[in-house]
C-alpha positions as CSV (number, residue, x, y, z in Angstrom):
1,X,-44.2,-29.3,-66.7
2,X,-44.6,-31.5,-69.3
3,X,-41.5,-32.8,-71.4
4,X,-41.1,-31.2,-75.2
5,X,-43.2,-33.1,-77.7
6,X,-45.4,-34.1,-75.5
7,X,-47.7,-31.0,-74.8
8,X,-51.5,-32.6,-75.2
9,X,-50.7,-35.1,-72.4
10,X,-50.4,-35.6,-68.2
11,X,-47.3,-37.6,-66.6
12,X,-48.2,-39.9,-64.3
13,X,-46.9,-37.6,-61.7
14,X,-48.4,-34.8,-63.0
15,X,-52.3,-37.1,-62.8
16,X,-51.2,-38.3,-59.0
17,X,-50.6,-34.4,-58.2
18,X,-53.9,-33.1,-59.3
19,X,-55.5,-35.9,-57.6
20,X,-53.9,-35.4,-54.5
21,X,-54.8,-31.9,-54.6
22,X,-58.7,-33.1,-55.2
23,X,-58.3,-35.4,-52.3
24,X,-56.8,-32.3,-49.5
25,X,-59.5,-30.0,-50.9
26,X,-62.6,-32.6,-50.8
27,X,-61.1,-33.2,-47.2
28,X,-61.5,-29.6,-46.6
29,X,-64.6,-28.7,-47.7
30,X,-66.1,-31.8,-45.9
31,X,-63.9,-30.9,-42.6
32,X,-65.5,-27.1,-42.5
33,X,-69.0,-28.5,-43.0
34,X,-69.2,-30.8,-40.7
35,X,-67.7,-28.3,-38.0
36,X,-70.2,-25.5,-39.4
37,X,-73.3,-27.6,-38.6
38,X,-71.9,-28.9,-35.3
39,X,-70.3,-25.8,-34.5
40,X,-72.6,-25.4,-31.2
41,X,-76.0,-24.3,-30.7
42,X,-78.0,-21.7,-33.3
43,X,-77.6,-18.3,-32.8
44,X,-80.3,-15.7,-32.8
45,X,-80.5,-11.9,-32.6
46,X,-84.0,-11.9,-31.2
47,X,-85.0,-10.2,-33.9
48,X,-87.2,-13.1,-35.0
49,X,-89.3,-15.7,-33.0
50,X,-90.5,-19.1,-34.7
51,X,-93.7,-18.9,-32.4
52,X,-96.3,-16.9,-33.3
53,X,-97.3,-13.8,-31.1
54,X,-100.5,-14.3,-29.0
């Protein structure tokens, strides 16, 4: 929370918070990407086949 009288603008704390929360989440999102696209070989139901029938 800001301090009284001062409601348009950020501490320097409150900046470093929000920033740090940008960092974890950026972290995040990269972290579960990375794992998703190397997260073993692709699946398939054998529903669909990439070759065509003969």
């Amino acid at each position: 929370m800001s301090a009284p009288g001062k409601e348009g603008t950020t501490g320097f704390g409150e900046r470093l918070e929000i920033l740090g929360l940008r960092a974890v989440l950026l972290a995040y999102w990269g972290t579960a990407s990375v794992l998703s696209r190397c997260g073993g070989k692709p699946r398939s139901n054998g529903g669909e086949s990439v070759h065509p029938k003969r």
